[in-house]
TORKOL-4160 file (C-alpha; in steps of 0.2 Angstrom, whole numbers, padded with zeros to 4 digits, m for minus):
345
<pt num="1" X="0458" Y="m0025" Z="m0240"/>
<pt num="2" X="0477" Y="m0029" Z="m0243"/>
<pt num="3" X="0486" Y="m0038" Z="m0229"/>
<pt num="4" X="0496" Y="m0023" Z="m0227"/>
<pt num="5" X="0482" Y="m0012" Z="m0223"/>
<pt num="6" X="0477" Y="m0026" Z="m0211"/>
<pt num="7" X="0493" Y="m0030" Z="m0204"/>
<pt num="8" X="0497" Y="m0009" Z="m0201"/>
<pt num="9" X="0480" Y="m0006" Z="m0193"/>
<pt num="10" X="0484" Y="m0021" Z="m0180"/>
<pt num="11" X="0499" Y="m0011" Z="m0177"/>
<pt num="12" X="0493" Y="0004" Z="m0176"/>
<pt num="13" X="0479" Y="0001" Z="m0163"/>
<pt num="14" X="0485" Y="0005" Z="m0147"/>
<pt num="15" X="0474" Y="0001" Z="m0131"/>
<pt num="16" X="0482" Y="0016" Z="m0123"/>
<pt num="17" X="0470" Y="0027" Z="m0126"/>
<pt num="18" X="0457" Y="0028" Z="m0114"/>
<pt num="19" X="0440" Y="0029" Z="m0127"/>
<pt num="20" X="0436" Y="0020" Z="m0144"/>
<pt num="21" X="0434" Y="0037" Z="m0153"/>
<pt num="22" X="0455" Y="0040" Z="m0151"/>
<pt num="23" X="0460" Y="0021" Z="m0152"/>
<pt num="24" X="0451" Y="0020" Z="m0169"/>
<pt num="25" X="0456" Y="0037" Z="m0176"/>
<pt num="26" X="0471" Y="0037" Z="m0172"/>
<pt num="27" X="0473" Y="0018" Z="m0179"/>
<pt num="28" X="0466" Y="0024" Z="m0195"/>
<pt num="29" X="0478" Y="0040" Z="m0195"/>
<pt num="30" X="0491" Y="0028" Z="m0193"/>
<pt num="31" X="0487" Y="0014" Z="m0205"/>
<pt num="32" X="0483" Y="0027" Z="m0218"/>
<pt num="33" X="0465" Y="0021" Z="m0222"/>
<pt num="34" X="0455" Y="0031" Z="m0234"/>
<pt num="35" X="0439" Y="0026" Z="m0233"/>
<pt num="36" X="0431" Y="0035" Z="m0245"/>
<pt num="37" X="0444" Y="0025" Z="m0258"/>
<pt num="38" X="0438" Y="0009" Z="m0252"/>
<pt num="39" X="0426" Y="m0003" Z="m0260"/>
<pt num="40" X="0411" Y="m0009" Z="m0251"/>
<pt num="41" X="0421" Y="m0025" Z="m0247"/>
<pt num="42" X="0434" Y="m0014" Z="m0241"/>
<pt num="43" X="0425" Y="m0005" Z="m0231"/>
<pt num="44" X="0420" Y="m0022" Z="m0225"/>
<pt num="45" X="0434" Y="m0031" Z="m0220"/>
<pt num="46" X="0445" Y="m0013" Z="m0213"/>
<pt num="47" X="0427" Y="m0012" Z="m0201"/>
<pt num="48" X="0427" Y="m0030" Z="m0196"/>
<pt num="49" X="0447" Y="m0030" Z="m0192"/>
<pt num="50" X="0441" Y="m0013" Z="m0180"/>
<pt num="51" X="0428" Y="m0022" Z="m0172"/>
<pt num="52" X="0437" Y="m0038" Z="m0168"/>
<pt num="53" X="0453" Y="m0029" Z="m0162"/>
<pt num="54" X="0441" Y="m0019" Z="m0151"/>
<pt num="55" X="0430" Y="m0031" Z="m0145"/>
<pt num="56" X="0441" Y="m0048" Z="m0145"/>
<pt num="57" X="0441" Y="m0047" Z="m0125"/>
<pt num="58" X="0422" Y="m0044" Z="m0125"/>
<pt num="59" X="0420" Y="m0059" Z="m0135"/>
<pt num="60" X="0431" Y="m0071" Z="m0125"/>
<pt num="61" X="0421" Y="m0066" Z="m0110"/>
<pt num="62" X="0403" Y="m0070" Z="m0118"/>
<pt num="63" X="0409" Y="m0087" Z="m0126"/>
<pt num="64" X="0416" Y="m0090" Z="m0108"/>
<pt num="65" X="0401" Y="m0087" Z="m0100"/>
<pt num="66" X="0390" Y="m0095" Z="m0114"/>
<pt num="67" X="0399" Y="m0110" Z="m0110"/>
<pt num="68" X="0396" Y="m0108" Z="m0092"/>
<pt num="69" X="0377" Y="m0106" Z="m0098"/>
<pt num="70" X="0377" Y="m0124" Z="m0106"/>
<pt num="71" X="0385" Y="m0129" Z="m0089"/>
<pt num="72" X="0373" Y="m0125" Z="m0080"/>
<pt num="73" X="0358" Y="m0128" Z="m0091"/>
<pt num="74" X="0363" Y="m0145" Z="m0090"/>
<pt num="75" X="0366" Y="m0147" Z="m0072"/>
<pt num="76" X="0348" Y="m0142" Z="m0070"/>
<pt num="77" X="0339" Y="m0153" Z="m0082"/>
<pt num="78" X="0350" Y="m0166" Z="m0070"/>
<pt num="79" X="0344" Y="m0158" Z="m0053"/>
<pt num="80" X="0326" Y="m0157" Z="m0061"/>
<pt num="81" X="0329" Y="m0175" Z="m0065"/>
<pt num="82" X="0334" Y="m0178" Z="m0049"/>
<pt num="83" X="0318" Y="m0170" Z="m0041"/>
<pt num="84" X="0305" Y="m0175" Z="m0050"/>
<pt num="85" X="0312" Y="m0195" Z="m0046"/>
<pt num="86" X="0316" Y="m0191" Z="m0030"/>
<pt num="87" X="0296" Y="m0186" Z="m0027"/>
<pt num="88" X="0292" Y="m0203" Z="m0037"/>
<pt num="89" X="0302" Y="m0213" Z="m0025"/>
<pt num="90" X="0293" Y="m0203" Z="m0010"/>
<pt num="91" X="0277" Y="m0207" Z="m0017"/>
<pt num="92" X="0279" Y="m0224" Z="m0022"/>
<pt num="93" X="0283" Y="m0230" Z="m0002"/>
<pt num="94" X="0268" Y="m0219" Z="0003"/>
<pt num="95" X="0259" Y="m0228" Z="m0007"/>
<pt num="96" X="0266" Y="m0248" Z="m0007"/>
<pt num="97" X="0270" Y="m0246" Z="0011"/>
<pt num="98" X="0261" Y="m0234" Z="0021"/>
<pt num="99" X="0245" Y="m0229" Z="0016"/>
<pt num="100" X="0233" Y="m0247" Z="0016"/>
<pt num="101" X="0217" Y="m0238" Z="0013"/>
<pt num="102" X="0206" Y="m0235" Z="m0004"/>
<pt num="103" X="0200" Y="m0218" Z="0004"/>
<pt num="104" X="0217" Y="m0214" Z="0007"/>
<pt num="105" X="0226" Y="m0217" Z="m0008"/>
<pt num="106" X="0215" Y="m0209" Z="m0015"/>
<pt num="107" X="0217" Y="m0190" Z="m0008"/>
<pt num="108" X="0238" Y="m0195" Z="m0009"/>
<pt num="109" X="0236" Y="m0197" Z="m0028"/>
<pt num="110" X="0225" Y="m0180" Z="m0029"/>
<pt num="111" X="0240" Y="m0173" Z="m0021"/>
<pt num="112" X="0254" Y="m0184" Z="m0031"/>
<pt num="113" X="0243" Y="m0175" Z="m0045"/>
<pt num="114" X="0247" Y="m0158" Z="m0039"/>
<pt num="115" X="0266" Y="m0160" Z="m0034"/>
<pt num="116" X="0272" Y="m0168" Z="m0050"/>
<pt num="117" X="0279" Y="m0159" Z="m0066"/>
<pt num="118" X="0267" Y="m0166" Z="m0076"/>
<pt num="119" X="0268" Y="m0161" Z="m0093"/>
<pt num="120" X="0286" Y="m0173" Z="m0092"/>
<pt num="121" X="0275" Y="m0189" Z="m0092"/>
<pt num="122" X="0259" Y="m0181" Z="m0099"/>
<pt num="123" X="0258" Y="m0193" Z="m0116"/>
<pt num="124" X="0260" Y="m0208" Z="m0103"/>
<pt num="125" X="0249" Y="m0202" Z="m0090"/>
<pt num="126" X="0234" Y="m0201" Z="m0103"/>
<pt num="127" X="0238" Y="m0216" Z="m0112"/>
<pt num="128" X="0239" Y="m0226" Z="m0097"/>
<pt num="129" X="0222" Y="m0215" Z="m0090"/>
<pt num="130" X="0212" Y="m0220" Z="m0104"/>
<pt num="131" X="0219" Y="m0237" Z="m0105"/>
<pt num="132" X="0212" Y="m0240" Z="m0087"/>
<pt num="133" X="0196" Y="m0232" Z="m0093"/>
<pt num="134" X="0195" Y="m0242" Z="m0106"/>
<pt num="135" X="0200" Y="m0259" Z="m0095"/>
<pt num="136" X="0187" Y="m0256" Z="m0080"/>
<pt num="137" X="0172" Y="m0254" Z="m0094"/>
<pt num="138" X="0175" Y="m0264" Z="m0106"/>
<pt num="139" X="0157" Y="m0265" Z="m0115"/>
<pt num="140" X="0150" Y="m0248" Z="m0106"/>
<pt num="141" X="0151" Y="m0230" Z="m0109"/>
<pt num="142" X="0168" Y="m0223" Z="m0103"/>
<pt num="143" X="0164" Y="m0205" Z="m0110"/>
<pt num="144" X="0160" Y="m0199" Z="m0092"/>
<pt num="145" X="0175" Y="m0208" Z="m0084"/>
<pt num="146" X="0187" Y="m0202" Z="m0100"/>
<pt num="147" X="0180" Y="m0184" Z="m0099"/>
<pt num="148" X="0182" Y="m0181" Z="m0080"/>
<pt num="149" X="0201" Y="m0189" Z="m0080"/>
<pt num="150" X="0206" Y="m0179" Z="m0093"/>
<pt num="151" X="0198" Y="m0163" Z="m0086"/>
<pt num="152" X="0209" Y="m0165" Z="m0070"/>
<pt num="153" X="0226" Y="m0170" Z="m0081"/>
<pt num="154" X="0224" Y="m0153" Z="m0092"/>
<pt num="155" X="0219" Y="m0142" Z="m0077"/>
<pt num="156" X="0234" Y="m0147" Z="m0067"/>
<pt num="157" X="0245" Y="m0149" Z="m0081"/>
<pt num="158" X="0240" Y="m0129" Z="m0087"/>
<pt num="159" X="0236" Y="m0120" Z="m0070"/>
<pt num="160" X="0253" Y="m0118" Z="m0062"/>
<pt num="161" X="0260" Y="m0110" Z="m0077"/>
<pt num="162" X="0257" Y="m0096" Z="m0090"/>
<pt num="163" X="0242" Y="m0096" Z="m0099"/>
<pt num="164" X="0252" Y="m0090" Z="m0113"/>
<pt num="165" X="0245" Y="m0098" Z="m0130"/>
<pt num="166" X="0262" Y="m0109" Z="m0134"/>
<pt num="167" X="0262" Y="m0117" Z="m0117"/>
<pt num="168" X="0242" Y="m0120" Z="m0117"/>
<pt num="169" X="0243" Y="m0126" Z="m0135"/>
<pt num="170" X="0258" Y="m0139" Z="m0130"/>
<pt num="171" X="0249" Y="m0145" Z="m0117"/>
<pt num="172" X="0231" Y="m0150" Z="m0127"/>
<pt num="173" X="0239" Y="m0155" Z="m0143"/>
<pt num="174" X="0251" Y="m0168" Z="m0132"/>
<pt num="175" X="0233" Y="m0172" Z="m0122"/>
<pt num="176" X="0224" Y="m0174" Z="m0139"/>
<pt num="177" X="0239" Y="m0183" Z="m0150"/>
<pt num="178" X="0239" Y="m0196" Z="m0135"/>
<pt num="179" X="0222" Y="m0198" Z="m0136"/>
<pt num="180" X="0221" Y="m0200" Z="m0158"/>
<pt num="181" X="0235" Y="m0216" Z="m0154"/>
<pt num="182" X="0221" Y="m0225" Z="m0142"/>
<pt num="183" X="0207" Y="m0221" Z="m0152"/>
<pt num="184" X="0217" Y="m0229" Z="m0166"/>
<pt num="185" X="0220" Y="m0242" Z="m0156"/>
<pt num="186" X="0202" Y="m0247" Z="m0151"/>
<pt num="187" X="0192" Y="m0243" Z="m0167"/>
<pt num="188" X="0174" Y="m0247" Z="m0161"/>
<pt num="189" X="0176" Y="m0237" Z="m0147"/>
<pt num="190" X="0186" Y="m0220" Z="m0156"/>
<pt num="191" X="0171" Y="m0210" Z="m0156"/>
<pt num="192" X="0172" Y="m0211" Z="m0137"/>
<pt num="193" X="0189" Y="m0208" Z="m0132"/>
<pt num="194" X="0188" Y="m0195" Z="m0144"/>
<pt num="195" X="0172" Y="m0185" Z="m0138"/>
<pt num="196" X="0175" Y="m0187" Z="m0119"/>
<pt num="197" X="0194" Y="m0182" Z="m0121"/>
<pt num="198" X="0190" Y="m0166" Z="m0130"/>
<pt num="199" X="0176" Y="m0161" Z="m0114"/>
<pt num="200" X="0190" Y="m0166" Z="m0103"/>
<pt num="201" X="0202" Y="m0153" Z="m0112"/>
<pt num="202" X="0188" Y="m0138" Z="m0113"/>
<pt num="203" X="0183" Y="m0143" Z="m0094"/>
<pt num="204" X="0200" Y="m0143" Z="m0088"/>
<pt num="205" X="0204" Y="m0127" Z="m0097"/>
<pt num="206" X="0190" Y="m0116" Z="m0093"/>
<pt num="207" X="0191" Y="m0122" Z="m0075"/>
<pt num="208" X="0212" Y="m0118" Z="m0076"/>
<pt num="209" X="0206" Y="m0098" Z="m0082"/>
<pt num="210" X="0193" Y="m0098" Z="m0068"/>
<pt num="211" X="0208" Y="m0102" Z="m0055"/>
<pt num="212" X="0218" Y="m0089" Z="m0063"/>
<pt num="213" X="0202" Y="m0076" Z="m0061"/>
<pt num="214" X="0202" Y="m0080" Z="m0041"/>
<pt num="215" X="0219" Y="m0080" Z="m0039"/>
<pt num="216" X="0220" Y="m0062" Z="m0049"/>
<pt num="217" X="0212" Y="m0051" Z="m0033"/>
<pt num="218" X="0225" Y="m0058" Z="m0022"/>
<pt num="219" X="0240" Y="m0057" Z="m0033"/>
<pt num="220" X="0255" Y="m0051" Z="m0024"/>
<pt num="221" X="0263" Y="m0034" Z="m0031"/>
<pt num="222" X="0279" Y="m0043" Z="m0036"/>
<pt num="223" X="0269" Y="m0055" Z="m0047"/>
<pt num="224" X="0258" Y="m0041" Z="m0053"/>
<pt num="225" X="0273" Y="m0032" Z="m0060"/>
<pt num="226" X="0277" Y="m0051" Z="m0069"/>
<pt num="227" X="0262" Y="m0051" Z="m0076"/>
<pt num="228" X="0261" Y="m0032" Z="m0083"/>
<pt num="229" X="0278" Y="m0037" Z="m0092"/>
<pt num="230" X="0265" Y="m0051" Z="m0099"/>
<pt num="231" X="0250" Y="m0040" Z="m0101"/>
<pt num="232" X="0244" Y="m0037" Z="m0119"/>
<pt num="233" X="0249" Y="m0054" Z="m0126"/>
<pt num="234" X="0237" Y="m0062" Z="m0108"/>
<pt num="235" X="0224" Y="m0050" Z="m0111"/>
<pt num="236" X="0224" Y="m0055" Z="m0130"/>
<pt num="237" X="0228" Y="m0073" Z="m0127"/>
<pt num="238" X="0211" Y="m0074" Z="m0116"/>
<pt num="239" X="0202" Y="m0064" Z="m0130"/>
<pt num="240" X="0206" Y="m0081" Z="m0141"/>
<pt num="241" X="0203" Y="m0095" Z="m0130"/>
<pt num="242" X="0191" Y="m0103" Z="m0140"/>
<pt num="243" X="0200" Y="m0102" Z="m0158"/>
<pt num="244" X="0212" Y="m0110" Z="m0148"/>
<pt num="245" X="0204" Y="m0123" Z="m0143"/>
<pt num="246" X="0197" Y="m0127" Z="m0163"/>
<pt num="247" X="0214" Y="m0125" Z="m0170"/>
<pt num="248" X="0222" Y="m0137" Z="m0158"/>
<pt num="249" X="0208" Y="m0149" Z="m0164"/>
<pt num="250" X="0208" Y="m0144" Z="m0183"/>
<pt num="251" X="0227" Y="m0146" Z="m0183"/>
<pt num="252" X="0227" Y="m0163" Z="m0175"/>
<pt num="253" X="0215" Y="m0167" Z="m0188"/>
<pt num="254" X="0223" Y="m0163" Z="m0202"/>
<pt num="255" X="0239" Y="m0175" Z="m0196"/>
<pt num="256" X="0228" Y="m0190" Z="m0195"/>
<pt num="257" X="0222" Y="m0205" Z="m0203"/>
<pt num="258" X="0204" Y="m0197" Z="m0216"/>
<pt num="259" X="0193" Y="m0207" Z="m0203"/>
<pt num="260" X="0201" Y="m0200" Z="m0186"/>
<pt num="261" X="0200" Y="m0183" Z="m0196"/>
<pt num="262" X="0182" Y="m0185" Z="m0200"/>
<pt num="263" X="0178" Y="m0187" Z="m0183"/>
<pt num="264" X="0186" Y="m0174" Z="m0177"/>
<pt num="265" X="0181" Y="m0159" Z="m0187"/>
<pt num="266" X="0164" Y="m0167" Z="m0183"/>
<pt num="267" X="0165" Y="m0166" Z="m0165"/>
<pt num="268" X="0174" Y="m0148" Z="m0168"/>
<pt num="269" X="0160" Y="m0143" Z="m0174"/>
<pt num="270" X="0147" Y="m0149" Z="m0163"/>
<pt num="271" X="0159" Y="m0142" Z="m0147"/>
<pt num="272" X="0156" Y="m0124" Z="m0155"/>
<pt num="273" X="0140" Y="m0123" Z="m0149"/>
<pt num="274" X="0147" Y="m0130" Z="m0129"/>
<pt num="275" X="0162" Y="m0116" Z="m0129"/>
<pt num="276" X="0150" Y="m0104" Z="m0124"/>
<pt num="277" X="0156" Y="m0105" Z="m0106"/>
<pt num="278" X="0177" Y="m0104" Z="m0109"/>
<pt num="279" X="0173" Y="m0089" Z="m0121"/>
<pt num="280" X="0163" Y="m0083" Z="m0107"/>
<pt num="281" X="0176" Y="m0085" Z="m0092"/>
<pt num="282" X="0188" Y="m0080" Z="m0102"/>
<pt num="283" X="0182" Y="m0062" Z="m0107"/>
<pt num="284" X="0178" Y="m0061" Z="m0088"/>
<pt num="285" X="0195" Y="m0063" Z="m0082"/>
<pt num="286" X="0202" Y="m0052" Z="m0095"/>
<pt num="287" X="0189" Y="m0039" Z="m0091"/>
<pt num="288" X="0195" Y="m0041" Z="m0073"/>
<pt num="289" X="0213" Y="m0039" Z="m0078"/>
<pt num="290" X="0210" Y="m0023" Z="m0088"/>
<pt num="291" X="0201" Y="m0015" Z="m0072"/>
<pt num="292" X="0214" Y="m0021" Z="m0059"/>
<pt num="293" X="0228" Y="m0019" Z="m0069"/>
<pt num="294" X="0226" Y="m0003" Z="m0081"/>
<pt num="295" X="0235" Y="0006" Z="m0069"/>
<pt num="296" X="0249" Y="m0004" Z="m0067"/>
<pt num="297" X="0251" Y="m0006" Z="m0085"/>
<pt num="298" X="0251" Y="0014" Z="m0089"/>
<pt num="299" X="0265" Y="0013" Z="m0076"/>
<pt num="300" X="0274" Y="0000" Z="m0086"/>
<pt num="301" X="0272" Y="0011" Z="m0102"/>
<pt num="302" X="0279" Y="0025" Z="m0095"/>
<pt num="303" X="0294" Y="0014" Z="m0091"/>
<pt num="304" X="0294" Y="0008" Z="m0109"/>
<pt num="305" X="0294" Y="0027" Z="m0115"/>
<pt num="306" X="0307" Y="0029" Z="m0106"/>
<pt num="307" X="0318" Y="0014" Z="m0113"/>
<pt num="308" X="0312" Y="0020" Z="m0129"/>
<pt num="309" X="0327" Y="0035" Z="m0125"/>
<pt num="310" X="0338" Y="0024" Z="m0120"/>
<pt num="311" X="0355" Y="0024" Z="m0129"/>
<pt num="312" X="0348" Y="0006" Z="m0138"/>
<pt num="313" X="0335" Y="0013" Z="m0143"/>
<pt num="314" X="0342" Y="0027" Z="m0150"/>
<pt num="315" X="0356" Y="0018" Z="m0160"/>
<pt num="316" X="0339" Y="0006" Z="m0168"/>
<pt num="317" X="0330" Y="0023" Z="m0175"/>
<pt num="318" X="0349" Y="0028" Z="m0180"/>
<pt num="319" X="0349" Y="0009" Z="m0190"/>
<pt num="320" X="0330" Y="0011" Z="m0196"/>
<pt num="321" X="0334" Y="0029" Z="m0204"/>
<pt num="322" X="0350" Y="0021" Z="m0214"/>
<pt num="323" X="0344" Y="0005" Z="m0217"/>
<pt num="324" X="0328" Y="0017" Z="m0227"/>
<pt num="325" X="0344" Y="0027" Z="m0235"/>
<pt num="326" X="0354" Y="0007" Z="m0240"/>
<pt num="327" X="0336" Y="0003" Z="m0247"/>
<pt num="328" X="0332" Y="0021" Z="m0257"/>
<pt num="329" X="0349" Y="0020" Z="m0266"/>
<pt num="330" X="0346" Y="0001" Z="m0271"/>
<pt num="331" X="0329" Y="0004" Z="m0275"/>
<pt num="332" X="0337" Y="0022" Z="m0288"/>
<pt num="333" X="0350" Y="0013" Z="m0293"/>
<pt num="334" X="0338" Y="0000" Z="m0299"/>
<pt num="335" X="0326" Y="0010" Z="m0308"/>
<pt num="336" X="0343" Y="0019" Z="m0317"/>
<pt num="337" X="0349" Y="0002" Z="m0324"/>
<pt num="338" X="0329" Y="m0002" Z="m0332"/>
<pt num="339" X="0328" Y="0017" Z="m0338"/>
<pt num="340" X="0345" Y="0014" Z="m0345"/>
<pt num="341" X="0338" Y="m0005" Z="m0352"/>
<pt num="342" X="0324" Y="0002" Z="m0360"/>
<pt num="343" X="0336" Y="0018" Z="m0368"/>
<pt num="344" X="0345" Y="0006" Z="m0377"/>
<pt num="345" X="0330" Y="m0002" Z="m0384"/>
């Protein structure tokens, strides 16, 4: 597109009128723009100049509130900062100045458990949990301690949130690469960090889907409708619990020294036969789901028919059908040009 076709549609484009359709034909009534002369670029850079002269306020107003976005995601990383070291420091003089009992201390670190956004410090907490393991039983057998730590870390680590695959994944593989570093760093006693920190992990899982079975019959509606939005990828999530599980494992595997490696698909292999109970609490809970919830999520696709007629909706079937038409005339103009090769042959 010339400059001067550019230059008159800029002039030409009067905010007057009170709907796109007149601003843009009249522009182009104006500015004299045949489009059917144009070249694809044309066509191009004449469409662009339209859009940009139409939507230049709507673009000032999303990079404004982009900005404002970054603002404020970075105020609360500061504020979560904030509380998550606030709740340090009010543990911290529970603990070193208050509470003088073993018994006590105790049940307030079960709660400084359950308080804290754990998957923050979660590579620290299980290095420094199996450390301490490894210190208090220096010649003995840690699996049981190691096992039952770990179980409690990835239960309150998963049982808050989603039980999406992502979020449970993050959680085991950090769990599980922590773990790999100690057993590198103790050799002689791998094979246990290893094997009790995989049985920590399955147990705290299974025992995180069992809580989110209970909590299921008391679900409030709000959180219901929440987890409709959710449904199929739960409901399928749950279905794979135990693949999960493996590839977490296999993955890790793969990413490690041959020895650590061999281990591992060794005592991924053995744990097939012990995942009998998560595949078995898992198909429960999506079984309940699918009975308490089917009417909820027939509701929720009757709504989603419904947006399916919605003007956005509409405008992606419009796109779908001409980007098949941009496709076919490629896909001709293609087999002409190989006729024509072989013609000429």
């Amino acid at each position: 597109m010339t400059q001067n076709i550019q230059t008159n549609l800029e002039t030409a484009y009067n905010k007057r009128f009170k709907t796109i359709e007149k601003r843009i034909l009249s522009a182009l009534e104006e500015s004299k723009v045949d489009f059917d002369s144009l070249s694809l670029e044309e066509v191009r850079q004449v469409t662009t100049a339209i859009i940009d002269l139409e939507t230049q306020t709507l673009q000032d107003d999303v990079q404004t509130l982009l900005e404002e976005k970054e603002a404020i995601e970075r105020e609360l990383e500061k504020k979560s900062d904030a509380l998550q070291n606030t709740k340090y420091t009010i543990f911290n003089v529970l603990e070193d100045e208050v509470l003088k009992s073993q018994s006590a201390l105790a049940k307030l670190h079960q709660v400084k458990l359950q308080s804290i956004d754990l998957y923050d410090i979660l590579s620290e907490m299980v290095e420094s949990a199996i450390i301490t393991a490894l210190e208090k039983d220096a010649a003995g057998d840690i699996t049981e301690s190691i096992t039952e730590v770990i179980k409690e870390i990835s239960y309150e680590s998963i049982k808050e949130g989603s039980l999406n695959t992502i979020r449970v994944r993050k959680i085991l593989s950090t769990i599980l690469v922590t773990a790999i570093d100690m057993a590198e760093a103790t050799p002689n006693r791998a094979e246990q960090v290893l094997s009790s920190t995989l049985k920590g992990m399955r147990s705290g899982l299974i025992k995180s889907i069992d809580r989110f079975k209970s909590r299921l019959e008391f679900m409030p509606i709000e959180a219901k409708h929440i987890l409709i939005e959710d449904y199929d990828t739960i409901i399928e999530d749950l279905n794979q619990t135990d693949t999960l599980f493996s590839q977490v494992v296999t993955t890790q595997a793969h990413e490690s020294s041959q020895e650590i490696k061999n281990m591992l698909i060794k005592l991924n292999n053995e744990m097939a036969y012990d995942l009998e109970e998560l595949i078995l609490i898992s198909k429960e809970t999506a079984d309940i789901m699918k009975s308490k919830f089917s009417t909820f999520a027939k509701t929720a696709m009757k709504r989603a028919d419904i947006a399916l007629k919605s003007p956005k909706a509409q405008e992606a079937k419009r796109m779908g059908m001409q980007a098949f038409g941009v496709a076919k005339v490629a896909l001709g103009s293609a087999i002409k040009y190989a006729n024509d090769a072989i013609d000429k042959k």
